[in-house]
Backbone as JSON Lines, residues from 0, in Angstrom:
{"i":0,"aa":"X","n":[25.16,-19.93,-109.64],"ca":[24.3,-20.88,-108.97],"c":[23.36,-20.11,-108.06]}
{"i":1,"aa":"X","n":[22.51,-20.3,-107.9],"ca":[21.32,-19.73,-106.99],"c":[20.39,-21.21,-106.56]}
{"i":2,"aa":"X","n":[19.36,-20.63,-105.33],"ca":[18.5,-22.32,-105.0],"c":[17.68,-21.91,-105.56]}
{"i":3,"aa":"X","n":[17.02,-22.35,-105.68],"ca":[15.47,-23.22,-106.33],"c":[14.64,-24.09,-105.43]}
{"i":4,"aa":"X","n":[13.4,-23.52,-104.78],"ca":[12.63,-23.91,-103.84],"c":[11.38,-24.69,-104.87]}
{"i":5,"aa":"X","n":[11.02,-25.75,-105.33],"ca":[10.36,-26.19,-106.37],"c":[9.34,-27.3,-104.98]}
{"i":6,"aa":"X","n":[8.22,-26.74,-105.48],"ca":[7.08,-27.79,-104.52],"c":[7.14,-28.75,-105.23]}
{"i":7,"aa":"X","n":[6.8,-30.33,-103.97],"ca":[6.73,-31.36,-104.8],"c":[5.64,-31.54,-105.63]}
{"i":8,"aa":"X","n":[4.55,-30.82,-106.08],"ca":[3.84,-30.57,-106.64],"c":[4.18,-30.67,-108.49]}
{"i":9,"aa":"X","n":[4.64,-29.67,-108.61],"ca":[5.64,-29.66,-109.62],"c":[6.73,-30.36,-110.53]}
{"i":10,"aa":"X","n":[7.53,-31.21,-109.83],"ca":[8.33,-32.54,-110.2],"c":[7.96,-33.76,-111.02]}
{"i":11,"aa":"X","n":[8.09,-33.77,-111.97],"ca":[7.79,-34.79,-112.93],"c":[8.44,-35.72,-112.82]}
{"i":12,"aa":"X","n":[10.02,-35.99,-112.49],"ca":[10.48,-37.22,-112.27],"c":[12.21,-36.43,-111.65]}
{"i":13,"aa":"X","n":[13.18,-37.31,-111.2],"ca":[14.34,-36.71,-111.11],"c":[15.21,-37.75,-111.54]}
{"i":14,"aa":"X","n":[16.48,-37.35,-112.41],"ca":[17.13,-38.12,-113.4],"c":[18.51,-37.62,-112.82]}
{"i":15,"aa":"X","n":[19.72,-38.18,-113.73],"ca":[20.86,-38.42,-113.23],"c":[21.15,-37.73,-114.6]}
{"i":16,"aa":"X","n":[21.69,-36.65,-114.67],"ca":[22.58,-36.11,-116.08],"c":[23.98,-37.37,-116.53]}
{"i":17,"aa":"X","n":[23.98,-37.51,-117.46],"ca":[25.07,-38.11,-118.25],"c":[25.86,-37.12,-119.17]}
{"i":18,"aa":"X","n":[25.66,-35.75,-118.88],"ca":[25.86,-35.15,-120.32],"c":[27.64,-34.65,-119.82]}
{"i":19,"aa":"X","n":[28.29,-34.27,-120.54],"ca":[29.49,-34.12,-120.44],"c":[30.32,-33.4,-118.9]}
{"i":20,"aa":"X","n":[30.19,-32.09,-119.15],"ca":[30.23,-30.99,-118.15],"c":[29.33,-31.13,-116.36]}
{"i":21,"aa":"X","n":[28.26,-32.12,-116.69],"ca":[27.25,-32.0,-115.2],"c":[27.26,-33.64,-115.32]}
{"i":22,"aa":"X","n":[27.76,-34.28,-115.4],"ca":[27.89,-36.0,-115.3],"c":[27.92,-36.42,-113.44]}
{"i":23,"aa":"X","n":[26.54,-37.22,-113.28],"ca":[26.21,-37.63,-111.8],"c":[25.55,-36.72,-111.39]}
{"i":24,"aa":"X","n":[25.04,-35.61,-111.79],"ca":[24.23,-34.2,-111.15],"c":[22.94,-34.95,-110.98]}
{"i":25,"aa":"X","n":[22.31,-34.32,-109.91],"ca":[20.53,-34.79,-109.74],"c":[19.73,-33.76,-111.11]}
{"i":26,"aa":"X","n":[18.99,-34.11,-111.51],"ca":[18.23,-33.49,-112.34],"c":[16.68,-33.58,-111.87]}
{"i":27,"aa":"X","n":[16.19,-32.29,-112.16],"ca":[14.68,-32.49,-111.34],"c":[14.1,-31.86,-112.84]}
{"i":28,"aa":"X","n":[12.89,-32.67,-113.02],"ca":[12.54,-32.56,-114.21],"c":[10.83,-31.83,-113.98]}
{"i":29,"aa":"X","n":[10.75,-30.81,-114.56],"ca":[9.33,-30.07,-113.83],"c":[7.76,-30.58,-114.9]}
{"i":30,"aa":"X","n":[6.99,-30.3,-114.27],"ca":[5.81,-30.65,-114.84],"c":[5.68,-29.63,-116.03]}
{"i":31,"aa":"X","n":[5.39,-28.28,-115.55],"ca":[5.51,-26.78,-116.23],"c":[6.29,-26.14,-115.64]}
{"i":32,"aa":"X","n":[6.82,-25.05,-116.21],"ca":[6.47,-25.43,-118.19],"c":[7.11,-27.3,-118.46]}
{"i":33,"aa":"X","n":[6.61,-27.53,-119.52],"ca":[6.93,-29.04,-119.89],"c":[8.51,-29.38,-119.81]}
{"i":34,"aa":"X","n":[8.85,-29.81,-119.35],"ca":[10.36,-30.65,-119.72],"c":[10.97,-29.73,-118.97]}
{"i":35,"aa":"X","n":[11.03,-28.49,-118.61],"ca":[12.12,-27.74,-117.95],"c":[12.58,-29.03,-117.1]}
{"i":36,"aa":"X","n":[14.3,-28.79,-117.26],"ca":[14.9,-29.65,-116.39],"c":[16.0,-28.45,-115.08]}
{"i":37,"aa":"X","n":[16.03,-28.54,-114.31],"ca":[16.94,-28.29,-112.8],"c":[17.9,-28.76,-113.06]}
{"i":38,"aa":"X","n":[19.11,-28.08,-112.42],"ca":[20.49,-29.5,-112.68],"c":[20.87,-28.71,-111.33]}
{"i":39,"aa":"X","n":[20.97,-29.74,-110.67],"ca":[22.1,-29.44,-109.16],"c":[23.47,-29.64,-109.35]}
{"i":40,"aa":"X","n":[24.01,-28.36,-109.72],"ca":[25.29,-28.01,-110.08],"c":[26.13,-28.92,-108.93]}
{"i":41,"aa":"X","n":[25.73,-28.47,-107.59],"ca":[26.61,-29.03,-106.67],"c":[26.91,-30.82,-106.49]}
{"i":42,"aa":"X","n":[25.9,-31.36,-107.36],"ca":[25.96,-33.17,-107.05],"c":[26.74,-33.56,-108.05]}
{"i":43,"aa":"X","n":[26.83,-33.02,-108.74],"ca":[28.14,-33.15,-110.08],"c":[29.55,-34.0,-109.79]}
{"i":44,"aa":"X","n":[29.66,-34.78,-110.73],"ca":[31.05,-35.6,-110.41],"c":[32.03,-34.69,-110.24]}
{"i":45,"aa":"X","n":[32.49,-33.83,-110.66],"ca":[33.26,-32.34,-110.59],"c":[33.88,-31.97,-109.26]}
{"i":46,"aa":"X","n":[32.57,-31.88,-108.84],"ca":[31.96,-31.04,-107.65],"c":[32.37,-31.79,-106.65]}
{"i":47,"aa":"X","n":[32.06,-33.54,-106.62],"ca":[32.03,-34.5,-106.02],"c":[34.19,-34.55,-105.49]}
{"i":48,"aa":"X","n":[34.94,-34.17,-106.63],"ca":[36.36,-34.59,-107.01],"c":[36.41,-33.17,-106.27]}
{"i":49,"aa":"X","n":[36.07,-32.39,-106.18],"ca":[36.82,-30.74,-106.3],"c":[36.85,-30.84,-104.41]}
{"i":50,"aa":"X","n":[35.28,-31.08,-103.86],"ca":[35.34,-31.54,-102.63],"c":[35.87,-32.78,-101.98]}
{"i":51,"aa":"X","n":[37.27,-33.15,-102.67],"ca":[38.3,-33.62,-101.98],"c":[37.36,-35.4,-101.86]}
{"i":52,"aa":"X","n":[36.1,-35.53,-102.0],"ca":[35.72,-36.85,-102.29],"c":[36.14,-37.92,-103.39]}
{"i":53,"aa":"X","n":[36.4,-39.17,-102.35],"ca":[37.22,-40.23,-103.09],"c":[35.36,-41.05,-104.04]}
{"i":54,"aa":"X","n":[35.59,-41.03,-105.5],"ca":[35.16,-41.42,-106.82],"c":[34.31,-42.54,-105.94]}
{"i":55,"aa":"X","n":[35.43,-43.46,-105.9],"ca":[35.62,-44.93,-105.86],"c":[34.97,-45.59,-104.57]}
{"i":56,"aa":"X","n":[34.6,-44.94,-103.78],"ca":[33.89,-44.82,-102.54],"c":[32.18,-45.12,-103.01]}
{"i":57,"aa":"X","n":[31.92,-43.49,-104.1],"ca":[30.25,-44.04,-103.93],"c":[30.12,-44.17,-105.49]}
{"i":58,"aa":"X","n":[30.72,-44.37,-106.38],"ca":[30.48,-44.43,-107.72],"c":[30.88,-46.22,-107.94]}
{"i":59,"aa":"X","n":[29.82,-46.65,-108.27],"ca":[29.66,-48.23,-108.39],"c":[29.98,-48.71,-110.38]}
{"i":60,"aa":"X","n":[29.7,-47.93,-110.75],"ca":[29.98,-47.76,-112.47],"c":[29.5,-46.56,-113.03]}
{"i":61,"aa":"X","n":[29.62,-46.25,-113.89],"ca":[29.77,-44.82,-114.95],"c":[28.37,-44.06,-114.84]}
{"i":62,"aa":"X","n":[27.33,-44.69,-115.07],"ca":[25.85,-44.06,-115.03],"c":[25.04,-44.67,-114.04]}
{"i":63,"aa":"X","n":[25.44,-45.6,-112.86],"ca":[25.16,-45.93,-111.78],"c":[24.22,-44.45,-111.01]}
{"i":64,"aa":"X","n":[23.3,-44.5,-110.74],"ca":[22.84,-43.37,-109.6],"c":[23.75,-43.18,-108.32]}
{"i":65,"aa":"X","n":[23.92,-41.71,-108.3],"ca":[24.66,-41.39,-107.09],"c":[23.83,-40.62,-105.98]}
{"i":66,"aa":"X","n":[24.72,-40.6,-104.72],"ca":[24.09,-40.79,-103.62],"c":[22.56,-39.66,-103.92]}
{"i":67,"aa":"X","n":[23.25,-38.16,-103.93],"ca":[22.49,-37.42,-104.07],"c":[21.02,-37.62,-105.08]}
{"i":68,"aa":"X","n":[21.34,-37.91,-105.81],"ca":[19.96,-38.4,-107.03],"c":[19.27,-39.75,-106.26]}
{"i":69,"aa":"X","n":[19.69,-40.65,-105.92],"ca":[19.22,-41.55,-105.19],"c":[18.44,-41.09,-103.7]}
{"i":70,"aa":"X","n":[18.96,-39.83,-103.28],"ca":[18.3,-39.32,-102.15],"c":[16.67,-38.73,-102.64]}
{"i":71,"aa":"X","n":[17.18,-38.01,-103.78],"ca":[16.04,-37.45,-104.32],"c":[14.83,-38.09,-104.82]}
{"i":72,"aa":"X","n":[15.24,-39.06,-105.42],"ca":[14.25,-40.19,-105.89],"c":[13.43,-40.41,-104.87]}
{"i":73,"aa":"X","n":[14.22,-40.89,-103.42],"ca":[12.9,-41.66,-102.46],"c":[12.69,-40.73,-101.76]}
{"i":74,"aa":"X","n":[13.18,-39.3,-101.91],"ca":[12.21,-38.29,-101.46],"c":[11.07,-37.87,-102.04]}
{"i":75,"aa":"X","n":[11.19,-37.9,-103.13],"ca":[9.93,-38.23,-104.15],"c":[9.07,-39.2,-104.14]}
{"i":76,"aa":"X","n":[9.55,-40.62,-104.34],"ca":[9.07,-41.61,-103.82],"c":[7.96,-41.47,-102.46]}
{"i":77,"aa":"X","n":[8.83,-40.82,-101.82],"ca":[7.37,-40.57,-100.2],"c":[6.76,-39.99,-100.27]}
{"i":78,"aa":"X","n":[7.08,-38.37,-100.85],"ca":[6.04,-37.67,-101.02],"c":[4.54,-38.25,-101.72]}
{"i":79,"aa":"X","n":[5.1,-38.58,-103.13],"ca":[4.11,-39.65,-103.89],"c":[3.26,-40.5,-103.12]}
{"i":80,"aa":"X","n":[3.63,-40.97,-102.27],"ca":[3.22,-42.12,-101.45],"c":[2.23,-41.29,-100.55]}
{"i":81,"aa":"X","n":[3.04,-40.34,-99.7],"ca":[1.97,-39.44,-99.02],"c":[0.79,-39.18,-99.72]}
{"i":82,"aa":"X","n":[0.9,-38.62,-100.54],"ca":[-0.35,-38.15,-101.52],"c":[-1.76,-38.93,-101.68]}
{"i":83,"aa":"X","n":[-0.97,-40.5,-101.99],"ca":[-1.62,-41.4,-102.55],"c":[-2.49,-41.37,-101.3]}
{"i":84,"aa":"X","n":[-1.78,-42.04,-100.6],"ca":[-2.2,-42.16,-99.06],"c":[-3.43,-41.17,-98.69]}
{"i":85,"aa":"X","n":[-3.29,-39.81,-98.7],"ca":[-4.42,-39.05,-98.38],"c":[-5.54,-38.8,-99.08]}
{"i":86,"aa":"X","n":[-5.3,-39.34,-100.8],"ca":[-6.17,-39.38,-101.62],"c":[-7.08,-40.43,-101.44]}
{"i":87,"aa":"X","n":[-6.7,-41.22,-101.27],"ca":[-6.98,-42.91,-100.5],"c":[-7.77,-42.65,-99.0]}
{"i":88,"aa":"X","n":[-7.78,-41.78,-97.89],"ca":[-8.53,-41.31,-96.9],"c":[-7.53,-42.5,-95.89]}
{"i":89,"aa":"X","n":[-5.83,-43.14,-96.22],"ca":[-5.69,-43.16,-94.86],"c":[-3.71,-43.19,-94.64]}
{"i":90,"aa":"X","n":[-3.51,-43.15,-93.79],"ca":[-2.24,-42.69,-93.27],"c":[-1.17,-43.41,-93.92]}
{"i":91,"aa":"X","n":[-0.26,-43.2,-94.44],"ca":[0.97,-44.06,-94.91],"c":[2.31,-44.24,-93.64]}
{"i":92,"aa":"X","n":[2.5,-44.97,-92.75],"ca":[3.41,-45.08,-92.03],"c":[4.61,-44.37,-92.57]}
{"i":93,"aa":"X","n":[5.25,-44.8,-94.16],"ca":[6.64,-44.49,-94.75],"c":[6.39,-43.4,-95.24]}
{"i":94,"aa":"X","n":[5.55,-42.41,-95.54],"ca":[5.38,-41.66,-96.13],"c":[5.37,-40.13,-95.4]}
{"i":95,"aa":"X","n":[6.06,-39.04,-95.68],"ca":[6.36,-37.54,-95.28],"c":[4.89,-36.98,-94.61]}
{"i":96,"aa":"X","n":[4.95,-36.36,-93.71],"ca":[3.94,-35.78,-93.05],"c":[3.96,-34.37,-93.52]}
């Protein structure tokens, strides 16, 4: 595992892995190169069980978004918003400075 400092520039969308081994991981999906996908090893249902966290607490059903991916989204979400906002010539109250 190593980090990955990715500008929001870059981010095409962020998804929730379903795939076997990384199930509940945030996935950050990049602009370029095309489709490269990120997987945050650490948001992993795995990961989630290994750090002594109870399932049943934040997992609402099987492919439900979890906390972490849900964080990511409306961090995205603002940034987006910021953008718009300055492209637009005026301030977004909800939106990242």
């Amino acid at each position: 595992m190593r980090t990955h400092r990715i500008p929001w520039e870059q981010v095409a969308v962020i998804e929730q892995s379903s795939s076997y081994w990384t199930t509940g991981a945030a996935v950050v999906v990049l602009r370029g190169p095309f489709g490269r996908r990120i997987t945050a090893l650490a948001t992993t249902d795995r990961m989630m069980l290994y750090r002594g966290e109870n399932p049943f607490d934040t997992v609402r059903a099987g492919n439900a978004p979890r906390c972490p991916t849900l964080a990511a989204i409306e961090a995205h979400r603002r940034w987006i918003a910021a953008t718009n906002a300055r492209m637009q010539g005026r301030q977004d109250p909800w939106a990242l400075h």
